[in-house]
C-alpha positions as CSV (number, residue, x, y, z in Angstrom):
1,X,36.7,344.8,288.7
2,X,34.9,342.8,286.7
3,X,35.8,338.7,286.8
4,X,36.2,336.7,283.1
5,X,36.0,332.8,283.9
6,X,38.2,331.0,280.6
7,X,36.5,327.6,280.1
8,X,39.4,325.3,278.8
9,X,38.1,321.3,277.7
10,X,41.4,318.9,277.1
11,X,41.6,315.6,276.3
12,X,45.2,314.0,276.1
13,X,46.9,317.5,276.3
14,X,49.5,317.2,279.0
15,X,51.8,318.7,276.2
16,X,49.4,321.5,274.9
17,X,48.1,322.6,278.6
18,X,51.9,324.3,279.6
19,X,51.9,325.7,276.5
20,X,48.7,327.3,276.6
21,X,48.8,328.7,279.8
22,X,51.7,330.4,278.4
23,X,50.3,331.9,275.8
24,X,47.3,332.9,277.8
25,X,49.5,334.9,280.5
26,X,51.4,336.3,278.0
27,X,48.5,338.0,275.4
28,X,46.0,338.8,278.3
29,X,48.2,341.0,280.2
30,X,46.9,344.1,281.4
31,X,43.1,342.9,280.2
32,X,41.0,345.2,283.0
33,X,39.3,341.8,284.7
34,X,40.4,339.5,286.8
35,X,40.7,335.8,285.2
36,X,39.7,332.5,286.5
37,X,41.2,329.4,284.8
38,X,39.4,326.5,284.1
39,X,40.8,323.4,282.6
40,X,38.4,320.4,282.2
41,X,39.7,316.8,281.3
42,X,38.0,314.6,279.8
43,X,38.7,311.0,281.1
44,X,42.7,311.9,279.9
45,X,44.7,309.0,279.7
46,X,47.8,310.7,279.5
47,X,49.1,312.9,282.0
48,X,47.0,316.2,281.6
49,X,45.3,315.8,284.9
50,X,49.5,315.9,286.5
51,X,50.3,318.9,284.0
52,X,46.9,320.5,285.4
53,X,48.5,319.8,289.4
54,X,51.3,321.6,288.1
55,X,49.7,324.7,286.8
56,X,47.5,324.8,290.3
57,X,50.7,325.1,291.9
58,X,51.8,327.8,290.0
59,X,48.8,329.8,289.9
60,X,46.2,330.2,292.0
61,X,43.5,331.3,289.7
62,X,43.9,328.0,287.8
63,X,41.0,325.4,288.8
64,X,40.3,321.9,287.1
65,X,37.8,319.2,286.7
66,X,38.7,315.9,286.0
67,X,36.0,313.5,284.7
68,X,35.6,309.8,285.5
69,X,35.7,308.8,282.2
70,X,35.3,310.8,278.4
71,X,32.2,311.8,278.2
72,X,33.0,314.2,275.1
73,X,33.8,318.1,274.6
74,X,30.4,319.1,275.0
75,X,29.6,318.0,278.9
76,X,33.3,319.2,279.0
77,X,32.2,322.8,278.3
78,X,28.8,322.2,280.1
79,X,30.8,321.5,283.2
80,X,32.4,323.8,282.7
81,X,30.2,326.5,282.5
82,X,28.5,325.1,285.7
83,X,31.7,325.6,287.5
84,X,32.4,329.4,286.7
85,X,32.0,332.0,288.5
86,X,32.6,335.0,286.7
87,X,30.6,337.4,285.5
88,X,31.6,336.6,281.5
89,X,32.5,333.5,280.6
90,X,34.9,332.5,277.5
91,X,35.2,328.7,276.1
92,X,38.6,327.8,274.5
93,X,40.5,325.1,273.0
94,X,44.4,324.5,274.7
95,X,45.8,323.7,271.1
96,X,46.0,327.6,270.8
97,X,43.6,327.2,267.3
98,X,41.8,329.8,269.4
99,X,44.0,333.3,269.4
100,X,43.8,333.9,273.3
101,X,45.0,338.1,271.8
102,X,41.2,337.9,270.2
103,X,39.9,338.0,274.1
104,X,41.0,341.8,274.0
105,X,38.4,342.4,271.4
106,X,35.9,340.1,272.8
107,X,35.8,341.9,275.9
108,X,35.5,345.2,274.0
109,X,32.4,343.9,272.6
110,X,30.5,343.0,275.1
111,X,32.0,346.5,277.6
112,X,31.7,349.0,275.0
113,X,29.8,347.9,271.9
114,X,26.6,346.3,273.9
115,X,27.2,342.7,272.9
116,X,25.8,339.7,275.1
117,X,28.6,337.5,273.0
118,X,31.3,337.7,271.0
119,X,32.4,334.7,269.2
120,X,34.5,333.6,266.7
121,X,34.8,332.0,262.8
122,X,37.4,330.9,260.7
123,X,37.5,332.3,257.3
124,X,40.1,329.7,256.0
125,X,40.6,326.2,256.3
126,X,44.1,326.2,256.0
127,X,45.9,322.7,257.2
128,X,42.6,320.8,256.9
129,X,42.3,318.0,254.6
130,X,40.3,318.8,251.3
131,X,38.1,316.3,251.8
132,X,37.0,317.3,255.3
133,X,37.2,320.9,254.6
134,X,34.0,320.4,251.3
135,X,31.9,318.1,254.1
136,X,32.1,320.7,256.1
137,X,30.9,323.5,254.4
138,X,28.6,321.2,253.0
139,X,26.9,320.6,256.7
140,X,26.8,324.5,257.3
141,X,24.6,324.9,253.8
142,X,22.4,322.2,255.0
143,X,21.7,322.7,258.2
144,X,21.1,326.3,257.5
145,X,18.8,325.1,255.1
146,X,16.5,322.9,257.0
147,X,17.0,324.4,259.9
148,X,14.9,327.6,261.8
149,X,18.4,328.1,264.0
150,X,21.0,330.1,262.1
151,X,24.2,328.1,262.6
152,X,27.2,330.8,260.9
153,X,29.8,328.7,258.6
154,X,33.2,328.5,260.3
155,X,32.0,329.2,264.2
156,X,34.1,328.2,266.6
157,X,33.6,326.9,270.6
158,X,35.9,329.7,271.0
159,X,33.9,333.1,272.6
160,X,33.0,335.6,275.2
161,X,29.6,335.4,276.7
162,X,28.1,337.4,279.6
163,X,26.7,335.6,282.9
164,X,22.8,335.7,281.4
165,X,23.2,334.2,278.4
166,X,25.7,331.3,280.0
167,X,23.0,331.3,282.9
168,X,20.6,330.6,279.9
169,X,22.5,328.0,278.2
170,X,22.5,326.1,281.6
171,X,19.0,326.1,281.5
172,X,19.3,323.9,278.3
173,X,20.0,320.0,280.4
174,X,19.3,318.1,277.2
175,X,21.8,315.1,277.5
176,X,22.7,315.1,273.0
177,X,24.3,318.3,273.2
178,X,25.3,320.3,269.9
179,X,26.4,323.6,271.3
180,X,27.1,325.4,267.7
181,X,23.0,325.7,267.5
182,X,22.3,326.5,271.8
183,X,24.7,329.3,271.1
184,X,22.3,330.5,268.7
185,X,19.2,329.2,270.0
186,X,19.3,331.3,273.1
187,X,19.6,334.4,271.1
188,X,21.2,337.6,272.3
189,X,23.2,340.0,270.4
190,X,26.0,338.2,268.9
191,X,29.3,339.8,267.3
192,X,31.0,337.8,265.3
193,X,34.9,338.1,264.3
194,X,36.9,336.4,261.8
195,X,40.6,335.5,261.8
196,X,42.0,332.6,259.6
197,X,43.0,329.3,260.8
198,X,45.7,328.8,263.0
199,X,47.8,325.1,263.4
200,X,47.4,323.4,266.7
201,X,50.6,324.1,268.9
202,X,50.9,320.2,269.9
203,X,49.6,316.8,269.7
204,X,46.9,315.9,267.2
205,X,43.4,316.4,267.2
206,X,40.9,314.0,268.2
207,X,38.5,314.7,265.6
208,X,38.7,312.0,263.1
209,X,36.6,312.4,259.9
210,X,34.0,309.8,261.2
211,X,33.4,311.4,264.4
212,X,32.8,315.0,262.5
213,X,29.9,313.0,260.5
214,X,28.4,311.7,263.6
215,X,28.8,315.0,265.4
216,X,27.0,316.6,262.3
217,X,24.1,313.9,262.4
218,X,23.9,314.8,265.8
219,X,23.4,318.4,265.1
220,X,20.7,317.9,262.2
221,X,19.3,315.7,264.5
222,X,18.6,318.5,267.2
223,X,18.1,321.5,265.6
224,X,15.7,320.4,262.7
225,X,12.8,317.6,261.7
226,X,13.5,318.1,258.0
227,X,14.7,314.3,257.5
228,X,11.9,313.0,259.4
229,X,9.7,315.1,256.3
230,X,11.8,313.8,253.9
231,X,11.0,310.3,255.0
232,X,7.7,310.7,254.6
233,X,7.9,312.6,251.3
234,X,9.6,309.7,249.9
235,X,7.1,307.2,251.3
236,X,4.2,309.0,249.7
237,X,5.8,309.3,246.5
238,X,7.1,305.8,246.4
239,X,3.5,304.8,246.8
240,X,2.2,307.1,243.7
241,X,5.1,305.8,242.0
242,X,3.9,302.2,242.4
243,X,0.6,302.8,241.6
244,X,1.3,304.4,238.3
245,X,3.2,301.5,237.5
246,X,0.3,298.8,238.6
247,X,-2.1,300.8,235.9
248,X,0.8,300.9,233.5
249,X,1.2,297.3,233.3
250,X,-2.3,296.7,233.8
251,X,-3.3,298.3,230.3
252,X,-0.2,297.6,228.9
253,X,-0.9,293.6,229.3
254,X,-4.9,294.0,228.5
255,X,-4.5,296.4,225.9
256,X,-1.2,294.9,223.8
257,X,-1.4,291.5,225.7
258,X,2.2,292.2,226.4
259,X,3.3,290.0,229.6
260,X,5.0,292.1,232.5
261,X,9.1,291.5,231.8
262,X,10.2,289.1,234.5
263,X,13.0,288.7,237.3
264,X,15.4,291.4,236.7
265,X,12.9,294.4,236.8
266,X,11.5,292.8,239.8
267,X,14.8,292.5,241.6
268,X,15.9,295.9,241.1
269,X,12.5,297.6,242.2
270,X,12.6,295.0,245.4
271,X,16.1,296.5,246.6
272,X,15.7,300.0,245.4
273,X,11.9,300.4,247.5
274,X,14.1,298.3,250.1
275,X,17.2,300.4,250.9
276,X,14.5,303.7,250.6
277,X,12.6,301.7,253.4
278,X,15.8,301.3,255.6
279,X,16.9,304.9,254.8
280,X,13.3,305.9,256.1
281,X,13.7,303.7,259.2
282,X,17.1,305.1,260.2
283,X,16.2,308.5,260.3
284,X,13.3,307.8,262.6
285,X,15.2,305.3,264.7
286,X,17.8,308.1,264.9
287,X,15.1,310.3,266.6
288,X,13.8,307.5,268.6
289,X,16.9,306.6,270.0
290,X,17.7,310.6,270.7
291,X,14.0,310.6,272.7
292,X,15.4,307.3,274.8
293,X,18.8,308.5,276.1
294,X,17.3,312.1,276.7
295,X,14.2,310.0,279.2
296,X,17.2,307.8,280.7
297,X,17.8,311.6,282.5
298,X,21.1,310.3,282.8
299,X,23.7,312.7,284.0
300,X,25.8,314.9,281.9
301,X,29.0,314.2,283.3
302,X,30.5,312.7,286.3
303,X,33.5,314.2,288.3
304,X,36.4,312.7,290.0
305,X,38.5,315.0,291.1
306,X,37.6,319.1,291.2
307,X,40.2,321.5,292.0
């Protein structure tokens, strides 16, 4: 029989992580593997590691991970999928915003149909602010756009892959991880379901709207150089720019002898070409300071406790 390893990151969860299990025991039932639990905390400072202790007790295919300190969902799923063993290997979140049911059909995809990986996208936003909802789909168009990895609108953490393409993820130690484009970067054949979005079952997310827009800069950052053309687009047109305007006043002033008009022109050309310059400089120094945590070779993640 084949073994499914279920990759589960928490931070401050020691209400959803019961719960989950739960649910998991309950909709998996009579799936034709054998199941390896993995919970991985991320520097918790609740009691999630002591509801994990729990569920070992209980069940003896449950495992954890406990980090030293956060260190952020993705080296929570990296870890994660360093520690499994089995030969397909599933990511999840424990507020239950990923149907555990859907693993039925996930396994059928990769058994029957051929599939390396199933995964998962939400075709609604239901429950989501507006706001962060438009921002969202706004990233998906864009990084699409400027980027040579396809990145599908609405894909979740949450799917099945089998041990070659997790084995070739691994393979990927880059420190600034955005797993949304490794998924797809790897390749392999890919089936995609869609289900609408489901409330978490407890606590709140830890998601704020800030962190999504760093997490998205982080993202643009590593799967495309488009900014880092766009600053230099601007720079060379900036430059024609100015030099039109040097021959415009030129002839202007030797032709009509019309002086150049004085301090508020100048003021607003001096902090327009300077926030462009800025704007230029931040998207390189976001690439330069990508290039110098990636050469620090810094681990990953750092365990404390592994059970």
């Amino acid at each position: 029989m084949k073994k499914l390893s279920v990759i589960v990151p928490c931070y401050n969860e020691e209400e959803a992580a019961p719960l989950f299990y739960e649910a998991f025991i309950r909709e998996t039932a009579g799936m034709p593997v054998e199941f390896e639990l993995i919970f991985v905390d991320d520097g918790s400072r609740d009691k999630t590691v002591e509801a994990f202790e729990q569920l070992v007790k209980r069940d003896e295919r449950v495992h954890y991970l406990s980090f030293s300190r956060n260190f952020g969902k993705e080296s929570a799923m990296f870890a994660g999928m360093e520690a499994a063993t089995g030969d397909y290997v599933a990511i999840m979140d424990v507020d239950l915003q990923d149907p555990p049911a859907l693993l039925k059909d996930m396994l059928h995809g990769i058994e029957q149909e051929g599939y390396d990986c199933v995964a998962s996208r939400r075709v609604t936003r239901k429950g989501e602010p507006p706001i962060r909802s438009f921002f969202a789909r706004m990233f998906y168009k864009l990084i699409n756009r400027i980027s040579k990895t396809e990145i599908v609108d609405g894909a979740r953490d949450f799917r099945l892959m089998t041990r070659q393409m997790v084995d070739a993820i691994l393979e990927l130690k880059e420190v600034s991880r955005f797993s949304k484009g490794l998924f797809s970067w790897v390749g392999f054949k890919t089936k995609w379901l869609e289900y609408e979005n489901v409330e978490r079952v407890a606590g709140e997310t830890k998601w704020s709207f800030w962190k999504l827009l760093l997490y998205s800069i982080d993202g643009i950052i590593a799967f495309s150089t488009a900014p880092l053309a766009i600053a230099s687009i601007l720079g060379l047109l900036f430059c024609v720019v100015a030099f039109l305007l040097i021959l415009f006043f030129f002839f202007k002033t030797l032709i009509f002898g019309d002086p150049v008009a004085g301090f508020p022109a100048t003021i607003c050309i001096v902090l327009m070409l300077g926030g462009i310059q800025l704007f230029c400089i931040g998207i390189l120094g976001q690439y330069l300071s990508k290039t110098y945590l990636e050469t620090k070779r810094r681990p990953i993640y750092i365990v404390k406790t592994k059970k």
